[in-house]
C-alpha positions, 0 to 999 in steps of 0.5 A: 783795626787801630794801631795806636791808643792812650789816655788824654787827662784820665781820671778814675775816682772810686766813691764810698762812705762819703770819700772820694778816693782816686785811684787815677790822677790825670793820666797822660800816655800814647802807646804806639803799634807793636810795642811791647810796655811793662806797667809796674809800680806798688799795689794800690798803684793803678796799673791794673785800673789803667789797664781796665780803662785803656781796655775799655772795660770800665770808664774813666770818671774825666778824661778821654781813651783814644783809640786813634785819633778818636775818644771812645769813652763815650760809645754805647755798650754794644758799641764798646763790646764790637771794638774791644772783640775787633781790637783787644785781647785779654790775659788776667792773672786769675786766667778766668776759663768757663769751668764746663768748657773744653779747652778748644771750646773755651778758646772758641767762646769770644766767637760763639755769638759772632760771624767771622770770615774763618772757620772757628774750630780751625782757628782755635785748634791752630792757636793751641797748637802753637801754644803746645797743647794740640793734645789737650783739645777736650780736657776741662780747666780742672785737668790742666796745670796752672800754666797750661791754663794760661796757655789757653787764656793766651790763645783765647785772647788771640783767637779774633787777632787784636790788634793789641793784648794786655795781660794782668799780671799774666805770671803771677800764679805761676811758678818761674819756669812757667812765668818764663815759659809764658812770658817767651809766648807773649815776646815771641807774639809781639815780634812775630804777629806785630801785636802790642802788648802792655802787661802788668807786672810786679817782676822787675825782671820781666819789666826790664826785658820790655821794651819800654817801662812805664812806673806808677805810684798813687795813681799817677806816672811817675815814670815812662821810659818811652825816648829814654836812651838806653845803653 
């Protein structure tokens, strides 16, 4: 597992109809173990690419993810694919469920091609318990609410115990209460569990509750809270 992460002069220009447009310009930032960061900031700003790159799910067109002290950009596919199941979990605002899969099953899917040393079903079943809903083991995404099916993408997310969890607009669907509800589940994972979490937001009021707010504007920080002394 590693601890700490961030990007060394990150660029993502995106091409079409001859124009270059850039959706990331020179991003400097390291987040370290256990923090827990809101990256908030216009639409169109880049919160969500950078997520996606510091994820590894896409590559920056210049410049370096670290993971450590080591670049990863550069690793194969495969290679890619075993680090981010090793090391990240993954919360999107469209919760993105196997439709055919019961609720235990789609938590178990990042393990279905994988050998680990525990016992996949416990391991699920364990983590929806958690998440309150141990009596919707077999139900399909169409019978549960919006946020009981963010519930299962968080469990799904934690179900190999990354090192870090970085959720898209992981409230965004929901209405107040649930928001609240999910966001107290994400809190409580970072200070019982120790994992990282970066979370996009368009919620100033969920930003303010992180413990570091980074702002974004055309591509670029504007603004990072990180050794801001605050009251």
């Amino acid at each position: 597992m590693v601890h700490t992460m961030g990007c060394t002069g990150v660029s993502k220009i995106f091409q079409g109809d001859g124009i270059s447009t850039y959706a990331l310009e020179d991003i400097n930032v390291k987040f370290d173990e256990g923090e827990f960061v809101a990256i908030v900031g216009p639409s169109g700003s880049g919160k969500s690419t950078l997520l996606s790159l510091i994820g590894t799910l896409d590559l920056p067109s210049s410049g370096e993810i670290m993971y450590g002290n080591e670049p990863i950009n550069n690793r194969r596919p495969k290679q890619l694919a075993d680090f981010r199941f090793e090391n990240i979990g993954f919360i999107f605002q469209q919760f993105h469920l196997l439709p055919t899969l019961t609720t235990l099953e789609n938590v178990m899917a990042p393990l279905f091609s994988r050998k680990v040393s525990y016992n996949k079903k416990e391991r699920a079943e364990s983590l929806l318990k958690d998440v309150g809903l141990e009596d919707k083991l077999h139900s399909l995404p169409s019978q549960l609410s919006g946020g009981q099916q963010q519930r299962v993408a968080i469990a799904r997310a934690l179900v190999h115990e990354p090192s870090w969890l970085l959720a898209d607009e992981p409230t965004g669907n929901l209405d107040t209460h649930t928001g609240e509800i999910i966001f107290e589940k994400l809190s409580s994972l970072n200070k019982e569990k120790g994992c990282g979490v970066i979370f996009v937001t368009h919620d100033p009021d969920l930003a303010a509750r992180a413990n570091r707010i980074v702002e974004m504007k055309n591509g670029k920080i504007t603004r990072d809270s990180r050794g801001e002394v605050h009251a």
